[in-house]
KOLDREN-302077 format. One record per residue (C-alpha): residue in three letters; x, y, z. Coordinates in steps of 0.5 Angstrom, whole numbers, plus 500, padded with zeros to 3 digits. Each point is the difference from the previous one (the first is absolute). Layout:
<rs>
ALAXYZ/...
</rs>
This chain:
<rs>
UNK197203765/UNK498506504/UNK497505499/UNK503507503/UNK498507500/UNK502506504/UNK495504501/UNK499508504/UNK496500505/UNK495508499/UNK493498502/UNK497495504/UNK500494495/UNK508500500/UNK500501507/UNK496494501/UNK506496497/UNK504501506/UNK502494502/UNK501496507/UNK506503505/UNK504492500/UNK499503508/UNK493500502/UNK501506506/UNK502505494/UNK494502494/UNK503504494/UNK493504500/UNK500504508/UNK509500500/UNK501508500/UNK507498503/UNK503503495/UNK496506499/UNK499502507/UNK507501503/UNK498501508/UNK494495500/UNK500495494/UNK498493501/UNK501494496/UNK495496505/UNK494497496/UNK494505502/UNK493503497/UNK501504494/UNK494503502/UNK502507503/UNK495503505/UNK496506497/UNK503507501/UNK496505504/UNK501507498/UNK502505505/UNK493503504/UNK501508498/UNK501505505/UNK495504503/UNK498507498/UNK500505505/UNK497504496/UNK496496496/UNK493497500/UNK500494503/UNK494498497/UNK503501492/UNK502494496/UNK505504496/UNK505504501/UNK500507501/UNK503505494/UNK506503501/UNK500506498/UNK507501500/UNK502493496/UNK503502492/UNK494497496/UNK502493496/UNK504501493/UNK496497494/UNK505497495/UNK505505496/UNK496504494/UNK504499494/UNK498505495/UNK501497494/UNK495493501/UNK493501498/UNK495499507/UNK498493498/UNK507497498/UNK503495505/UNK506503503/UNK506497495/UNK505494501/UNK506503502/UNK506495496/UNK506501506/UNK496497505/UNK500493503/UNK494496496/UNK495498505/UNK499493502/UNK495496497/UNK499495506/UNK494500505/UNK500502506/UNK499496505/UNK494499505/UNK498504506/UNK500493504/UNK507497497/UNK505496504/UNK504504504/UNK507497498/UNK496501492/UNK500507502/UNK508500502/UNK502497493/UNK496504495/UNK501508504/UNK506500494/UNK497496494/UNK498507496/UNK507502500/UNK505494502/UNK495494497/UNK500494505/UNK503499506/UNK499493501/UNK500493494/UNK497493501/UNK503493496/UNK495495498/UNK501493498/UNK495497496/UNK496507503/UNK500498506/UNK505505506/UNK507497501/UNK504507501/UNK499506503/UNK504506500/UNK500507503/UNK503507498/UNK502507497/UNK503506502/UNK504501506/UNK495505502/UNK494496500/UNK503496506/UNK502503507/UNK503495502/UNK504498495/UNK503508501/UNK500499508/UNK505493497/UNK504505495/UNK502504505/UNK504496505/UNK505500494/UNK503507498/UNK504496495/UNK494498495/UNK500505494/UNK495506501/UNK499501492/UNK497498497/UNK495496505/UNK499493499/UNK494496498/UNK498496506/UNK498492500/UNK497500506/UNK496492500/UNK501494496/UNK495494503/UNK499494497/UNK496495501/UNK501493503/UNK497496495/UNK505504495/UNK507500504/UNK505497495/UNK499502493/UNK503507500/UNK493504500/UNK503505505/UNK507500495/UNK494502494/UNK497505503/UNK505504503/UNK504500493/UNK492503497/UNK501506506/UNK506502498/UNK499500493/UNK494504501/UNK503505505/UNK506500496/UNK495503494/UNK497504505/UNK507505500/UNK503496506/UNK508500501/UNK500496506/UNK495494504/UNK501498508/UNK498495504/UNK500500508/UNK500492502/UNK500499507/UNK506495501/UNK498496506/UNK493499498/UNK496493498/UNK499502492/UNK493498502/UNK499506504/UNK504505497/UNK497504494/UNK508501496/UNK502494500/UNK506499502/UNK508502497/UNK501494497/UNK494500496/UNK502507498/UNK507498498/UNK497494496/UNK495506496/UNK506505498/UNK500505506/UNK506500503/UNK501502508/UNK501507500/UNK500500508/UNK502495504/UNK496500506/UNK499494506/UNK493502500/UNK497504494/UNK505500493/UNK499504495/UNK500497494/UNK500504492/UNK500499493/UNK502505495/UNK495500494/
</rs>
């Protein structure tokens, strides 16, 4: 029997168990359709991003040309050092405040990681992973994309179009579920979707959506479509030609 596992991707070695797009025109590594509402692409391309060059700093008219740094300021407050605390012997650390958030544990990543990396881990400290990965016999079958609605402007844009989606409380979002070719048939997405509701549903969500486009080949849309969705527990919560709205209460 197979074996299955489900795994978060949060660093480079989960992210490089992102599986095949089914149509080869698509990469799940450079698809920023979903992230960025006015030029996102789903088209297969270089993850590598160009270097950023920093802004050159304006000339001085009153400053020496020749300087490497910056003049003073004279009139710039001075920076404040850290609050003093009164009752603390000078060579304690400062103490652990109970009431704030305990800090995540996870490396950061690489200066040079994958852009699309980068997307998936801008929350991981505070809402944890944003994607999952299904390995059959550990090799990738099933890939799914997600989280809150405001990690993805594009599926914000969609929400609009339709005032009568609740507004409170916002759903967690489904934007992508991908299976590969050789895995088609044997309910790997169906797993993989119970998995993230499950988690999103522990994670304090009330509420999950998903935005297929209807008129699209399955291949080359990344939610699928409402008859998946149907089959998976959401139902259709706006019937739309063009872009449905499907949700689950969890």
């Amino acid at each position: 029997m197979a074996a299955l596992r489900i795994v978060d991707v949060e660093d480079e070695a989960t992210f490089a168990l992102l599986p095949p797009c089914a149509d080869r025109s698509f990469d799940h590594r450079s698809c920023d359709y979903w992230e960025d509402a006015d030029r996102g692409s789903r088209l297969a391309r270089s993850i590598a991003s160009p270097p950023v060059r920093p802004a050159a700093r304006p000339r001085d008219p009153f400053g020496d040309d020749d300087a490497d740094e910056p003049a003073v300021n004279p009139f710039l407050p001075a920076a404040k050092g850290p609050a003093f605390n009164p009752f603390a012997p000078s060579d304690d650390e400062a103490p652990e405040n109970p009431f704030a958030p305990a800090r995540s544990s996870r490396p950061a990543l690489a200066a040079d990681a994958p852009r699309k990396l980068a997307l998936l881990s801008r929350g991981r400290a505070i809402f944890g992973s944003y994607a999952k990965v299904l390995l059959v016999d550990d090799a990738p079958a099933a890939y799914a994309q997600f989280g809150p609605l405001s990690a993805y402007p594009r599926a914000l844009r969609v929400r609009e179009l339709y005032p009568q989606l609740p507004d409170a409380p916002l759903p967690a979002v489904i934007t992508c579920i991908a299976t590969t070719t050789a895995a088609r048939g044997a309910g790997h997405a169906g797993r993989l979707v119970a998995e993230v509701c499950d988690d999103l549903a522990g994670r304090g969500f009330a509420a999950v959506e998903a935005y297929p486009e209807a008129a699209r080949d399955p291949d080359a849309t990344s939610a699928a479509t409402p008859g998946f969705w149907l089959a998976a527990g959401f139902r259709l919560a706006v019937d739309d030609d063009r872009f449905p709205v499907m949700r689950r209460e969890l």
